[in-house]
Biopython code that builds the backbone (N, CA, C, O; Angstrom):
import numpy as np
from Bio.PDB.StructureBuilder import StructureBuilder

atoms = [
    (1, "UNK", "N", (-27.175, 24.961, 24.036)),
    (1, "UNK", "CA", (-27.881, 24.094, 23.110)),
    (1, "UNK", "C", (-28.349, 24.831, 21.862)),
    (1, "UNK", "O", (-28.578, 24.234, 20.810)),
    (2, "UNK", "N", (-28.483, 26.149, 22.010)),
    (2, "UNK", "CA", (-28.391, 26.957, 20.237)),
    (2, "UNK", "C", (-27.558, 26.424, 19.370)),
    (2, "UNK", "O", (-26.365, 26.703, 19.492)),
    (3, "UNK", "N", (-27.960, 25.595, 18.367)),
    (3, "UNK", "CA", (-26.694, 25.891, 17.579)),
    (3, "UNK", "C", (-26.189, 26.295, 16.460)),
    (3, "UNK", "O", (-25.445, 25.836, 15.593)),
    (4, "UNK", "N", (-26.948, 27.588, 16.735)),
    (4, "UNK", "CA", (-26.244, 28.738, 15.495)),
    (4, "UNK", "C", (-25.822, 29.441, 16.024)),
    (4, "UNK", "O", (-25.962, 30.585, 15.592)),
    (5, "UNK", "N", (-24.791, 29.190, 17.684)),
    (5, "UNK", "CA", (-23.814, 29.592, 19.041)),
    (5, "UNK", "C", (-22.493, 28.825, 18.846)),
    (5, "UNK", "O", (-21.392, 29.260, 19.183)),
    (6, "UNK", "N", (-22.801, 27.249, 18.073)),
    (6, "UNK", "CA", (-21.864, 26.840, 17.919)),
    (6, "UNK", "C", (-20.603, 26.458, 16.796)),
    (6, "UNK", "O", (-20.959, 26.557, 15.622)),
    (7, "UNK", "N", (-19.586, 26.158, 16.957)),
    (7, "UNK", "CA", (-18.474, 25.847, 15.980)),
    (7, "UNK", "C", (-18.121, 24.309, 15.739)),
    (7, "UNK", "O", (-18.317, 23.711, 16.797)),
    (8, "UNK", "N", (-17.755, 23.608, 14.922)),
    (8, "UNK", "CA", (-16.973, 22.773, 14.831)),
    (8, "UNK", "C", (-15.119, 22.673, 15.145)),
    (8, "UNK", "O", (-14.316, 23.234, 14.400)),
    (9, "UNK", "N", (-14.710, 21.870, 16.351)),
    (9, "UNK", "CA", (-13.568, 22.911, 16.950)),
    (9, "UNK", "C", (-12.800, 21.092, 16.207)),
    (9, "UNK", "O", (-13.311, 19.972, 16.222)),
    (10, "UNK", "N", (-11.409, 21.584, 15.639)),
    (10, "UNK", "CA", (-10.853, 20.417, 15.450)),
    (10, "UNK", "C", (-9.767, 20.062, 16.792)),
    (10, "UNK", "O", (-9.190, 20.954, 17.415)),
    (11, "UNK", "N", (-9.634, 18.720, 17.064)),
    (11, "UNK", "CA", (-9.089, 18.447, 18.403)),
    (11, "UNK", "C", (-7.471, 18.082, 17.672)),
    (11, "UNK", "O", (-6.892, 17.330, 18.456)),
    (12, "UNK", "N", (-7.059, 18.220, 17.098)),
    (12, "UNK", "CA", (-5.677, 18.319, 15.659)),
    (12, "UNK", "C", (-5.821, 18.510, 14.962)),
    (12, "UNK", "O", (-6.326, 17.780, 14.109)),
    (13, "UNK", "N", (-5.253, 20.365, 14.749)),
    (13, "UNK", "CA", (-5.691, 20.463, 13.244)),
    (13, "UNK", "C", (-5.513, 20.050, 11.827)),
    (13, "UNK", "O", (-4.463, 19.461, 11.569)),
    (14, "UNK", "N", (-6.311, 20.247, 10.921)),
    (14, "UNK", "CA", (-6.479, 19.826, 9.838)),
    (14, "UNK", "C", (-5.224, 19.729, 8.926)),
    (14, "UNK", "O", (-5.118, 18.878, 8.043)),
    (15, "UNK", "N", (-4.232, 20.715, 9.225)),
    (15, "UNK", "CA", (-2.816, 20.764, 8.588)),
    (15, "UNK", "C", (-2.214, 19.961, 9.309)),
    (15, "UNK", "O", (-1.087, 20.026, 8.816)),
    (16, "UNK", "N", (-2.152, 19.269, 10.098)),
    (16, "UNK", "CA", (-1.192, 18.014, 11.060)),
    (16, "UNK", "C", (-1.528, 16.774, 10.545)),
    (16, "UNK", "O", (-2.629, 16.289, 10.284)),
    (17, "UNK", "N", (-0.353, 16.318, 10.436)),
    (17, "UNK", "CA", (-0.611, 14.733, 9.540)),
    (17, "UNK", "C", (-1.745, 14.035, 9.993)),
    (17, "UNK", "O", (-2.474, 13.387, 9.243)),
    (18, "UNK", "N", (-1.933, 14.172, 11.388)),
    (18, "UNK", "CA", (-2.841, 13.703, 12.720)),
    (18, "UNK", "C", (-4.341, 13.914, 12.365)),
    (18, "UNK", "O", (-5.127, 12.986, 12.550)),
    (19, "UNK", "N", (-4.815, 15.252, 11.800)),
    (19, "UNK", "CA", (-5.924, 15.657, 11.585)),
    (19, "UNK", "C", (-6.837, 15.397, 10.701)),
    (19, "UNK", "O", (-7.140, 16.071, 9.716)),
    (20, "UNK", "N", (-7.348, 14.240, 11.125)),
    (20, "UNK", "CA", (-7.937, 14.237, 10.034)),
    (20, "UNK", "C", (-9.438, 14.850, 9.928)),
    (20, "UNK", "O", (-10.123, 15.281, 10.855)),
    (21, "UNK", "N", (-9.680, 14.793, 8.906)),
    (21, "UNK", "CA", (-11.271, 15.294, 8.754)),
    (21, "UNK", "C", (-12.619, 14.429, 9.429)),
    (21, "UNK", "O", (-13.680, 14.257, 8.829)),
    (22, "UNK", "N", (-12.402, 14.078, 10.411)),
    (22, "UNK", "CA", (-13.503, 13.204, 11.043)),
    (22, "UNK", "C", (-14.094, 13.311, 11.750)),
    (22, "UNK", "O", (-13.337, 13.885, 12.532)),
    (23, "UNK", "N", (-15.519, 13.184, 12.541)),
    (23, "UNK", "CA", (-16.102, 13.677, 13.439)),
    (23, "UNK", "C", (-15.664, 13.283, 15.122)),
    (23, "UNK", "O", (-15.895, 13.789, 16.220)),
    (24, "UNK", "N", (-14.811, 11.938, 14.551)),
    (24, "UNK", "CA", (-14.308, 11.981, 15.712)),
    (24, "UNK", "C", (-13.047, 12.877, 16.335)),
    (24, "UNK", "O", (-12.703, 12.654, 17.496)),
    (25, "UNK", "N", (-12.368, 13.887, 15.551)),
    (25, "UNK", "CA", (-11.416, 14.470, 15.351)),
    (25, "UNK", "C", (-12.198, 15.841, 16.231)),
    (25, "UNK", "O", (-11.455, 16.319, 17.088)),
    (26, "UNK", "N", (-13.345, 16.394, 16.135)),
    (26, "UNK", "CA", (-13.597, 17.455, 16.493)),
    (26, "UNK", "C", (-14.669, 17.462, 17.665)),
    (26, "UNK", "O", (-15.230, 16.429, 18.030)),
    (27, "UNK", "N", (-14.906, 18.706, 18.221)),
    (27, "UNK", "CA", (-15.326, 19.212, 19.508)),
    (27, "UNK", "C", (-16.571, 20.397, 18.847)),
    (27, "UNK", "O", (-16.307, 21.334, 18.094)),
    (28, "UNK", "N", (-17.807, 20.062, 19.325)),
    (28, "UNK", "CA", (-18.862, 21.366, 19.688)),
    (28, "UNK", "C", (-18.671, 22.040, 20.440)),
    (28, "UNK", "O", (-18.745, 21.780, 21.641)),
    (29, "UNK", "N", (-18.300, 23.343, 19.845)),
    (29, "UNK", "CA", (-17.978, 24.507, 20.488)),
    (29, "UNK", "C", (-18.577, 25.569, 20.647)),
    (29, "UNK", "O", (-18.828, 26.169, 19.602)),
    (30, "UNK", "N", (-19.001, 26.165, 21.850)),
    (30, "UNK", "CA", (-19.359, 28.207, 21.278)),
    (30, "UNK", "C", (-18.165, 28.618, 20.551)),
    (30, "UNK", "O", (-17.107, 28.017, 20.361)),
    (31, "UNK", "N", (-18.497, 29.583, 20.245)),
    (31, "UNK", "CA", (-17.466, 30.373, 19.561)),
    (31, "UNK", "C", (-15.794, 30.472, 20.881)),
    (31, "UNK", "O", (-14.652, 30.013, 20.893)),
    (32, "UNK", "N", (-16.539, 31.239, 21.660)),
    (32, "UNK", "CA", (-15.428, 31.305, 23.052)),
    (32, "UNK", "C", (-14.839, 30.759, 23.215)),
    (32, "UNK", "O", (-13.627, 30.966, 23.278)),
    (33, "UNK", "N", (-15.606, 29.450, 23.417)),
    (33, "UNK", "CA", (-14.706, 28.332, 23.955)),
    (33, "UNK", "C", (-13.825, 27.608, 22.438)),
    (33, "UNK", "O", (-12.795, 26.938, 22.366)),
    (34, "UNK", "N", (-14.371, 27.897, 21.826)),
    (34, "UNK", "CA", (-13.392, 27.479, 20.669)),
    (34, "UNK", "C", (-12.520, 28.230, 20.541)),
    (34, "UNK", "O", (-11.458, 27.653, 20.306)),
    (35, "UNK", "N", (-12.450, 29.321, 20.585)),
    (35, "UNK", "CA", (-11.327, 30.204, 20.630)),
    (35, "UNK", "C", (-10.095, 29.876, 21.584)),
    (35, "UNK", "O", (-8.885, 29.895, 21.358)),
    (36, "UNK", "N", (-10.799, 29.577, 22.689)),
    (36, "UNK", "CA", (-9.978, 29.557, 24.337)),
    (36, "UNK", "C", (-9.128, 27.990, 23.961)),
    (36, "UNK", "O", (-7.978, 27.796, 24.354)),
    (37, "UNK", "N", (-9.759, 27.157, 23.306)),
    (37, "UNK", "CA", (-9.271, 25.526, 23.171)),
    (37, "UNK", "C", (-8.014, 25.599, 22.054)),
    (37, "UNK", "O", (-7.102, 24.786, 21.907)),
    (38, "UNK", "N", (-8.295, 26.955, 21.253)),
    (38, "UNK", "CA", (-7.240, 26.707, 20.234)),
    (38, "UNK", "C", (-6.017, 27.467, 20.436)),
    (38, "UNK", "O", (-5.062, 27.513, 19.661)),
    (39, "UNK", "N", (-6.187, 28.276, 21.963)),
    (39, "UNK", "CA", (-5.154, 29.038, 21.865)),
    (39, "UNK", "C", (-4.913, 28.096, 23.435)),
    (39, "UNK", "O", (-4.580, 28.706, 24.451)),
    (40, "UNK", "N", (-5.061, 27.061, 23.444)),
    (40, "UNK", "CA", (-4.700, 26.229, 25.031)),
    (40, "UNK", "C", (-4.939, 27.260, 26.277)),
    (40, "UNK", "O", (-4.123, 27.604, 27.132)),
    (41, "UNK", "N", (-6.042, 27.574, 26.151)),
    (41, "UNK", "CA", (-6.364, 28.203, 27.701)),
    (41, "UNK", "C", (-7.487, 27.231, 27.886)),
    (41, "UNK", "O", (-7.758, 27.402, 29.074)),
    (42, "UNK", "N", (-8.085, 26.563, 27.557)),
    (42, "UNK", "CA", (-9.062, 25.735, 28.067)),
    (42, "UNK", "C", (-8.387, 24.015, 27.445)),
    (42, "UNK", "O", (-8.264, 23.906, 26.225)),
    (43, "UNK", "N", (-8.093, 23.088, 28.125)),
    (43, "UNK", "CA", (-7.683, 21.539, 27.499)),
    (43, "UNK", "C", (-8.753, 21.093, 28.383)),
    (43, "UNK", "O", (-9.439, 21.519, 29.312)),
    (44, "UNK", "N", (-8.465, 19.268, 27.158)),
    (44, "UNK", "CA", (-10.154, 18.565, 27.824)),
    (44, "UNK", "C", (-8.962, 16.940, 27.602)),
    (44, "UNK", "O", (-8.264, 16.553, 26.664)),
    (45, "UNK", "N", (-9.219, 16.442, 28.866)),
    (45, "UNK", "CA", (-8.192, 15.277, 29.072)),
    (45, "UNK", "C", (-9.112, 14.107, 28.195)),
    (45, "UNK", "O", (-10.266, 14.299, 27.810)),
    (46, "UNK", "N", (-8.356, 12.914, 27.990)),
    (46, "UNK", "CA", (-8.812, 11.494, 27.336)),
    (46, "UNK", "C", (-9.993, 11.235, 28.195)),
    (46, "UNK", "O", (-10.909, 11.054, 27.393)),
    (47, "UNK", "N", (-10.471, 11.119, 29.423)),
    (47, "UNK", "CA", (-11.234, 11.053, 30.045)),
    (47, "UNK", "C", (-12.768, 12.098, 29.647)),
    (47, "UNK", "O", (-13.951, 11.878, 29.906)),
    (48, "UNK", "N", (-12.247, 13.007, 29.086)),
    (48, "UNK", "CA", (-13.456, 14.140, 28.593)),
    (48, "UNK", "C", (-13.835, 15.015, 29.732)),
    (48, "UNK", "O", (-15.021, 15.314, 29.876)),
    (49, "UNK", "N", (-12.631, 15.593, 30.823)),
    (49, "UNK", "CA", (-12.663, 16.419, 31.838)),
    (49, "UNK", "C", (-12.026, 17.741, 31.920)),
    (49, "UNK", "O", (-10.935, 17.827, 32.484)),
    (50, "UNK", "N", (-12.719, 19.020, 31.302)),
    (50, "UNK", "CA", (-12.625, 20.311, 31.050)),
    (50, "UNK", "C", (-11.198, 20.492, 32.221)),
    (50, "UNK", "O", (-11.165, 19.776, 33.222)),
    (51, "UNK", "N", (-10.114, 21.487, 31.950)),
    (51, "UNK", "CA", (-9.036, 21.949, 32.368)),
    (51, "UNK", "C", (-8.838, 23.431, 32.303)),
    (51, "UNK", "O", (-8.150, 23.731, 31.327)),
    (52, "UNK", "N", (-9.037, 23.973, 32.684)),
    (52, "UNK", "CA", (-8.720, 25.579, 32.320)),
    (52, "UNK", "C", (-7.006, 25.750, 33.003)),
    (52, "UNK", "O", (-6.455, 25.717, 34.103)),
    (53, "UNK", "N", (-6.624, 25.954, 31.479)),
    (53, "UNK", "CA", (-5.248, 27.135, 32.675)),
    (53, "UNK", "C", (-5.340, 27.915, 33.587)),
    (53, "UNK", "O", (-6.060, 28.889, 33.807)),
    (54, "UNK", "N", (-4.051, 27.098, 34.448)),
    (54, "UNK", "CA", (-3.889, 27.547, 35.501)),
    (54, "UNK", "C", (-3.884, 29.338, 35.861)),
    (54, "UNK", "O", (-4.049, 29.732, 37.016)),
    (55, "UNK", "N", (-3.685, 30.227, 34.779)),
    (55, "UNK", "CA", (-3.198, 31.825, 34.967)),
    (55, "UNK", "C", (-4.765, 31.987, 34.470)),
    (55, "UNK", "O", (-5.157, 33.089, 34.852)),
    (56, "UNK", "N", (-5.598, 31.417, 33.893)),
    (56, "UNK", "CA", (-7.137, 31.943, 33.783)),
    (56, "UNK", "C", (-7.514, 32.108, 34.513)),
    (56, "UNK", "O", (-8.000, 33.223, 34.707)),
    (57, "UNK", "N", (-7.578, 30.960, 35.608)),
    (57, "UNK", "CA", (-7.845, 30.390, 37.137)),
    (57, "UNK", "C", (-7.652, 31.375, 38.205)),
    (57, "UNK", "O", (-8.189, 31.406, 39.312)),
    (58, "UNK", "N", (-6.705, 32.260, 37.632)),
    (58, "UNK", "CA", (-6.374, 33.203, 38.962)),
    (58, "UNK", "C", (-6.748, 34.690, 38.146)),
    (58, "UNK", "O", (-7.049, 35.741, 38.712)),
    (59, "UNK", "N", (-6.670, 34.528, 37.052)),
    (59, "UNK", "CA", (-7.612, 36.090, 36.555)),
    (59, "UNK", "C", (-8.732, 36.391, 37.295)),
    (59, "UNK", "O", (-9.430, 35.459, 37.695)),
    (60, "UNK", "N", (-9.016, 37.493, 37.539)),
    (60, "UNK", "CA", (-10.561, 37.979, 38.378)),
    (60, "UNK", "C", (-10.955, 39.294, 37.409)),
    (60, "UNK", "O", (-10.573, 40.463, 37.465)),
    (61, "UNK", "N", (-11.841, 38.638, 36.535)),
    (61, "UNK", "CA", (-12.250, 39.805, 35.201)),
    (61, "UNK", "C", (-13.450, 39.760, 34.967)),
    (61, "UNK", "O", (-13.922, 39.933, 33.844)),
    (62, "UNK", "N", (-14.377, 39.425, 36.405)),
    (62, "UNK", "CA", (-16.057, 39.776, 36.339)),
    (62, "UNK", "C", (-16.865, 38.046, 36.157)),
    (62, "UNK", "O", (-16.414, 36.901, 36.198)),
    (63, "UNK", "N", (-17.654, 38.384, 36.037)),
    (63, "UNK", "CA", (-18.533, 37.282, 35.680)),
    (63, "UNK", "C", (-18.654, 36.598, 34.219)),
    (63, "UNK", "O", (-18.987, 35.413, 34.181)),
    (64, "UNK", "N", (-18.456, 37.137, 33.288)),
    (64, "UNK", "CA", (-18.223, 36.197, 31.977)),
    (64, "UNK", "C", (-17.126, 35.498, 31.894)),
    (64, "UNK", "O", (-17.198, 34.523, 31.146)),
    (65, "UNK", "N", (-15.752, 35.755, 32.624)),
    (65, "UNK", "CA", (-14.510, 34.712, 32.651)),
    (65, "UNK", "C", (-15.038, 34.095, 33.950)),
    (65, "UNK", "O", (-14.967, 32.888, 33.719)),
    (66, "UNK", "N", (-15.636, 34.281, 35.459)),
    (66, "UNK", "CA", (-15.916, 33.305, 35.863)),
    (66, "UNK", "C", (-16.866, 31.995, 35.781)),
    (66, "UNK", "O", (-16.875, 30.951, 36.433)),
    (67, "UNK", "N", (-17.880, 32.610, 34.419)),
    (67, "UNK", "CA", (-19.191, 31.715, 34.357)),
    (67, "UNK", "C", (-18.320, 30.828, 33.223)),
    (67, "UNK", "O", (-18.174, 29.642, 33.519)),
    (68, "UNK", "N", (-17.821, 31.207, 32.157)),
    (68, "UNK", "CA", (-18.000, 31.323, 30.828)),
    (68, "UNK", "C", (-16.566, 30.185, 30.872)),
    (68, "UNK", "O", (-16.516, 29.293, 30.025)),
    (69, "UNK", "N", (-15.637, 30.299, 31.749)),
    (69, "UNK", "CA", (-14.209, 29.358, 31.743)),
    (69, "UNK", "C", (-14.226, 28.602, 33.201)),
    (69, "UNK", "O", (-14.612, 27.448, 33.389)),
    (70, "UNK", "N", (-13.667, 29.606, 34.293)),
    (70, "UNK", "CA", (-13.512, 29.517, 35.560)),
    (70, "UNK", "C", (-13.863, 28.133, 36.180)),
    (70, "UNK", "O", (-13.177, 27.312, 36.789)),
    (71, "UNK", "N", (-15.754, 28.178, 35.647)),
    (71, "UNK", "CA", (-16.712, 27.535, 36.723)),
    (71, "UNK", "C", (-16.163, 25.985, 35.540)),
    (71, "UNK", "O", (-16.550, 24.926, 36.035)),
    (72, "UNK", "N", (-15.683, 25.868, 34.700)),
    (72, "UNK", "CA", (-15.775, 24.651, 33.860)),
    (72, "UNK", "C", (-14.998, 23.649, 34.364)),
    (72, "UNK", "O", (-15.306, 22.458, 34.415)),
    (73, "UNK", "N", (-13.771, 24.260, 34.812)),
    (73, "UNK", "CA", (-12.642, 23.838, 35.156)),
    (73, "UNK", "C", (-13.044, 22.476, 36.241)),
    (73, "UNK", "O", (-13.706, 22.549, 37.276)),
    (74, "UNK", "N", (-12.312, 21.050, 35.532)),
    (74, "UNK", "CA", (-13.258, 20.031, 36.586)),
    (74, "UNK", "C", (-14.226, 19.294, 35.882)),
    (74, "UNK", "O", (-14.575, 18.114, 35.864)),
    (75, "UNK", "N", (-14.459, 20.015, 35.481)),
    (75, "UNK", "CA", (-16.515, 19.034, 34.648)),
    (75, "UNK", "C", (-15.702, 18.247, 33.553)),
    (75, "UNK", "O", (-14.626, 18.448, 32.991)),
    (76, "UNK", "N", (-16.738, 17.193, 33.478)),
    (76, "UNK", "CA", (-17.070, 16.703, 31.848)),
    (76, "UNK", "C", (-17.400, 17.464, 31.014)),
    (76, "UNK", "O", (-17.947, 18.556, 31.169)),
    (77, "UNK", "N", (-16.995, 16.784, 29.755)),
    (77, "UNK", "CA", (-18.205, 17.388, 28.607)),
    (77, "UNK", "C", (-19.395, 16.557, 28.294)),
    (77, "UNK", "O", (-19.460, 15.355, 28.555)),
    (78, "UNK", "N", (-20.103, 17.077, 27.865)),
    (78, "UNK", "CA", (-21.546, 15.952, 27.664)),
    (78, "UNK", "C", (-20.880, 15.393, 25.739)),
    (78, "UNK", "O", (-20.265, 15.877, 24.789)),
    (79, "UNK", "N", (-21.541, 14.133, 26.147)),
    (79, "UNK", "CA", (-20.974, 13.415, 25.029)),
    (79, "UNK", "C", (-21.659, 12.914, 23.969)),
    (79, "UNK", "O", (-22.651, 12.328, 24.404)),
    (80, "UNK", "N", (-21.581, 12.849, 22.371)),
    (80, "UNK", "CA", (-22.705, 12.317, 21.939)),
    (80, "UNK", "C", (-23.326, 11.218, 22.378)),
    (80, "UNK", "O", (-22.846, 10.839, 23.446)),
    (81, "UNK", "N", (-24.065, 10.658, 22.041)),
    (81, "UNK", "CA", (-24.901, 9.589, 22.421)),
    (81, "UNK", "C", (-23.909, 8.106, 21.048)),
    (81, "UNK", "O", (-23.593, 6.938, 21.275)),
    (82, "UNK", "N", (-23.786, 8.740, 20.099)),
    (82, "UNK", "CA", (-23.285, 7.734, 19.509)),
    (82, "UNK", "C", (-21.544, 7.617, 19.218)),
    (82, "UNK", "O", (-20.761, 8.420, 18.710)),
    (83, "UNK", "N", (-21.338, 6.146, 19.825)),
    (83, "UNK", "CA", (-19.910, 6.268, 20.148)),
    (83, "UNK", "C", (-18.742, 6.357, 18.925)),
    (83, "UNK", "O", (-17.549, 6.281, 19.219)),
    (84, "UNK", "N", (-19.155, 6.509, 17.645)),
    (84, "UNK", "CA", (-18.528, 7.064, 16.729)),
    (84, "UNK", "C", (-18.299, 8.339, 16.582)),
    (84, "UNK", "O", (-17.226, 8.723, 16.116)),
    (85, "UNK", "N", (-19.055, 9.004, 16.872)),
    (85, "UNK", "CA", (-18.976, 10.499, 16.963)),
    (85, "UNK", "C", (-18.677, 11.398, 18.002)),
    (85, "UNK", "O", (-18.733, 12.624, 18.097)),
    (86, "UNK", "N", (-18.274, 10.288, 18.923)),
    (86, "UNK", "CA", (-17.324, 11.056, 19.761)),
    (86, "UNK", "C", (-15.976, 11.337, 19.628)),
    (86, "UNK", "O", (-15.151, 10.928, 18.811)),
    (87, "UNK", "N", (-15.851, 12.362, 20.884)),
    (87, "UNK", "CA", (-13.856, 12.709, 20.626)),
    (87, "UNK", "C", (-13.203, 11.563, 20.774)),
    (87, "UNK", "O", (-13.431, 10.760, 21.680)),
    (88, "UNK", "N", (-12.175, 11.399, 19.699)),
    (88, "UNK", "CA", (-11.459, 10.746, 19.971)),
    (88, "UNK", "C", (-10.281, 10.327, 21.110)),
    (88, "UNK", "O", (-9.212, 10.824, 20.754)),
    (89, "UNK", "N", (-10.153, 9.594, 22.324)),
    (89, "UNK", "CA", (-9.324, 9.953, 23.240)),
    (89, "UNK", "C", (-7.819, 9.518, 22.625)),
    (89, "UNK", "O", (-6.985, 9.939, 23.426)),
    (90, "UNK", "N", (-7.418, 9.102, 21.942)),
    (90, "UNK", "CA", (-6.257, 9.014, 21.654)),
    (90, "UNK", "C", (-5.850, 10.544, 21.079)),
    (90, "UNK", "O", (-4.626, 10.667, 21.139)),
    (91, "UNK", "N", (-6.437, 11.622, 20.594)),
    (91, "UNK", "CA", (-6.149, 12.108, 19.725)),
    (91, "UNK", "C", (-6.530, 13.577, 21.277)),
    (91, "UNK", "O", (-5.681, 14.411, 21.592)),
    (92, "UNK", "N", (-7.603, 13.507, 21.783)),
    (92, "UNK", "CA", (-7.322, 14.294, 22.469)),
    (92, "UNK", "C", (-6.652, 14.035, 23.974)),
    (92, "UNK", "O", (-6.985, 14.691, 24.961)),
    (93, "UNK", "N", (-5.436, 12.738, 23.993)),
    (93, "UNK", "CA", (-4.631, 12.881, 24.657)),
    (93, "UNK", "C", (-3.429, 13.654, 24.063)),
    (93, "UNK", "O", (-2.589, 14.297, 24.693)),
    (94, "UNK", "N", (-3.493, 13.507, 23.019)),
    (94, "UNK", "CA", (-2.090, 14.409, 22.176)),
    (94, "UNK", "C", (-2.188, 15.826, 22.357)),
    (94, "UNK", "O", (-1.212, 16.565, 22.483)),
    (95, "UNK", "N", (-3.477, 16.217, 22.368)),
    (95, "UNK", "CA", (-3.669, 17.570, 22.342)),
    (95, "UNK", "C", (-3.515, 18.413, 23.632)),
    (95, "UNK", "O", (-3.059, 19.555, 23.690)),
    (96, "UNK", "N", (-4.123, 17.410, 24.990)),
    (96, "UNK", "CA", (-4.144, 17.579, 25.918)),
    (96, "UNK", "C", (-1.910, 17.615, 26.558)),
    (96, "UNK", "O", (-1.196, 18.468, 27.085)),
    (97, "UNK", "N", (-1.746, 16.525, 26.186)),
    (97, "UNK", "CA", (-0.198, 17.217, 26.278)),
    (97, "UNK", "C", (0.221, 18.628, 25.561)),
    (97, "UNK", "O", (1.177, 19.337, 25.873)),
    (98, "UNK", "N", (-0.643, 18.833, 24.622)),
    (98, "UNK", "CA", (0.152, 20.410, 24.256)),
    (98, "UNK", "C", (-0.480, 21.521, 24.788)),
    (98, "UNK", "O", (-0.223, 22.637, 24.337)),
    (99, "UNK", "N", (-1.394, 21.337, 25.824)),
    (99, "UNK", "CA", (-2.370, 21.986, 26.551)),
    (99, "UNK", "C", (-1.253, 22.144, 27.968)),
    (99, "UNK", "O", (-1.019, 23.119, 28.682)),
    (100, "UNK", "N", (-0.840, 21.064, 27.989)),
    (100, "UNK", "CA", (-0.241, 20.919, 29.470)),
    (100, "UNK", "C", (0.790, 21.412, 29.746)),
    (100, "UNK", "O", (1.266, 21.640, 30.859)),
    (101, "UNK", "N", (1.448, 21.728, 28.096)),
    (101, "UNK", "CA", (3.082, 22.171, 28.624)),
    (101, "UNK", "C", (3.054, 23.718, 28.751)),
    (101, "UNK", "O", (2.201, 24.392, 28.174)),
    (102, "UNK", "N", (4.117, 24.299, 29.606)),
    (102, "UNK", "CA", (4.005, 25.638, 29.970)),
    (102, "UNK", "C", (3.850, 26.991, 29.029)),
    (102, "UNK", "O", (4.707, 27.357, 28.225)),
    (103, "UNK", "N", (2.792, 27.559, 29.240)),
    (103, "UNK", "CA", (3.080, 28.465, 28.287)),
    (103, "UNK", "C", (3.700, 29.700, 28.218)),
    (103, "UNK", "O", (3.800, 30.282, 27.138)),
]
sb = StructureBuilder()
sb.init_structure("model")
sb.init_model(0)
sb.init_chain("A")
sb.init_seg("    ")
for serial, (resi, resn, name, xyz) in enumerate(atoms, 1):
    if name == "N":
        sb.init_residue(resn, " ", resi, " ")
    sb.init_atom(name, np.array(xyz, "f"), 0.0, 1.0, " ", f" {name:<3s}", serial, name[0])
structure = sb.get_structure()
């Protein structure tokens, strides 16, 4: 809940015809996890249910990859309160397919 911890993460980026500049377009992020979402080690389905890759899942690299990714894998995200400013699920079903395919 700091949030001078967090990022504005776009859920398609801004160079994709797709991306647009909207709040429903993007994700509150730590830094980490913004990092981890843009390089598809962490996807978040239309439903708004955290995914960690599968090869994270089986890394064993201490307690900051198990607290910090590991334990997410499964959950929701908490959502704004106002339904404009949430993720968009059409947009993070698109994303979530490029999350899904093998890397």
């Amino acid at each position: 809940r700091e949030t001078r911890l967090l990022d504005a993460a776009h859920i398609i980026d801004d160079r994709d015809e797709q991306g647009y500049p909207l709040v429903s377009n993007g994700l509150s992020l730590c830094s980490i996890h913004h990092r981890a979402f843009d390089h598809d080690l962490v996807g978040i389905t239309p439903d708004y249910v955290v995914k960690i890759r599968e090869s994270i899942l089986q890394e064993h690299d201490g307690e900051m990859l198990l607290h910090g990714l590991q334990k997410m894998h499964g959950k929701k995200i908490d959502l704004p309160r106002s339904i404009p400013s949430r993720p968009d699920k059409s947009l993070l079903e698109i994303r979530f397919e490029q999350f899904s395919r093998p890397a």
